[in-house]
C-alpha atoms as one frame of an Amber mdcrd trajectory, in Angstrom:
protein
 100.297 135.913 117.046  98.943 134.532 113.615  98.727 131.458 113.135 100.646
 129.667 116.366  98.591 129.373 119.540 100.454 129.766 122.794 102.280 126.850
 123.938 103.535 125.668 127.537 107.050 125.015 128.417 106.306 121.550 129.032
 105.244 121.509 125.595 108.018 123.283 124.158 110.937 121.012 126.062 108.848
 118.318 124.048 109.266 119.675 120.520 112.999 120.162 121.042 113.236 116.450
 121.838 110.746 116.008 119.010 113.053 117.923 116.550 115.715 115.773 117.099
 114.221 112.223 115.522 115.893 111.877 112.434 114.557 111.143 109.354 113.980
 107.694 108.539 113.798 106.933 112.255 110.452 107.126 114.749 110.225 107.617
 118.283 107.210 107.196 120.608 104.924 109.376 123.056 106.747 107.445 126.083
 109.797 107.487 124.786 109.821 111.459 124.624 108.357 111.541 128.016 110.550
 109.597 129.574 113.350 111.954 128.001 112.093 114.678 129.843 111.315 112.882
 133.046 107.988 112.167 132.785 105.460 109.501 132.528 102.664 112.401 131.064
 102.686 110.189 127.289  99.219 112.145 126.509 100.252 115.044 127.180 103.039
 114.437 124.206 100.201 113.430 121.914  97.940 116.334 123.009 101.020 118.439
 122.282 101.773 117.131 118.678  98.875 117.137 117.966  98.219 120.836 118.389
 102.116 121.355 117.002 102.341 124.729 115.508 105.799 123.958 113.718 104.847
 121.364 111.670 105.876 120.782 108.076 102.099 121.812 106.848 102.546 125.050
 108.431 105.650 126.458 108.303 107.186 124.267 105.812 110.564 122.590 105.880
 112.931 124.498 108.215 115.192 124.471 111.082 111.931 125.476 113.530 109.939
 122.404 111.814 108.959 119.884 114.344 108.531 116.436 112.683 105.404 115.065
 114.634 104.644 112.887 112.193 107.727 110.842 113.022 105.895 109.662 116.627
 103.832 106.659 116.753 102.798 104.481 119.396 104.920 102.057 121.599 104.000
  98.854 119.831 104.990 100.968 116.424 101.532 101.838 115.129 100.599 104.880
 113.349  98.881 106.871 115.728  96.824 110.479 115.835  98.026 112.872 113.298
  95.979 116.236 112.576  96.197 115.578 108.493  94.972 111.506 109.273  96.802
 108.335 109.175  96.846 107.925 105.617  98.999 111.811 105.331 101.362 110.402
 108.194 102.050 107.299 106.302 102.781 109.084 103.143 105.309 111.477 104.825
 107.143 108.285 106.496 107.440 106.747 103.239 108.826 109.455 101.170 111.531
 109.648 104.325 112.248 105.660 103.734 110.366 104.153 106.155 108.626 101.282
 105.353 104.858 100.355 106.574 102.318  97.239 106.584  98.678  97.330 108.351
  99.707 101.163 109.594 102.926  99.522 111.504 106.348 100.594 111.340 108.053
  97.838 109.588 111.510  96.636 111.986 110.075  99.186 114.406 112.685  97.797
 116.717 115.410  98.959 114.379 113.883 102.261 113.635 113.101 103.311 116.961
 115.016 106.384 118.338 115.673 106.694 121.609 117.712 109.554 122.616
């Protein structure tokens, strides 16, 4: 098994949807859960934040999920295993711009499936 820890299908459906926020975009814990039908918006960040496919540990690929591209409804950075600071730096190098840990025309960035 390595390094990945056993996920749930719950968890799984959510780091398809996850995999499909481009970059330069965000999307939010709700807005994920409410793609697959659910209201469980914790249970998004509990699952990104244990992601086993993210960019620190598997590297850029087709199986990398891009957690760091999920931030809270009102477009604040939010949770992120490597800290805010690492999450901000990643959104930057993909163009997105930040002030006071907010998503800068969060509105216009926001993807919602």
């Amino acid at each position: 098994m390595g390094i990945y820890k056993m996920t749930t299908k719950f968890e799984e459906k959510i780091y398809q949807v996850c995999k499909k926020i481009p970059k330069g975009k965000v999307s939010t814990y709700k807005v994920i859960a409410e793609k697959l039908n659910s209201k469980a918006y914790r249970a998004v960040g509990s699952a990104m934040n244990k992601n086993p496919y993210s960019l620190s540990k598997i590297g850029s690929s087709k199986k990398m999920v891009p957690c760091h591209r999920v931030v809270a409804s009102n477009g604040h950075l939010h949770g992120f295993a490597h800290g805010l600071k690492k999450k901000a730096q990643m959104l930057r190098k993909e163009g997105l711009e930040i002030k006071n840990n907010k998503i800068k025309n969060f509105k216009e960035k926001l993807c919602k499936f």
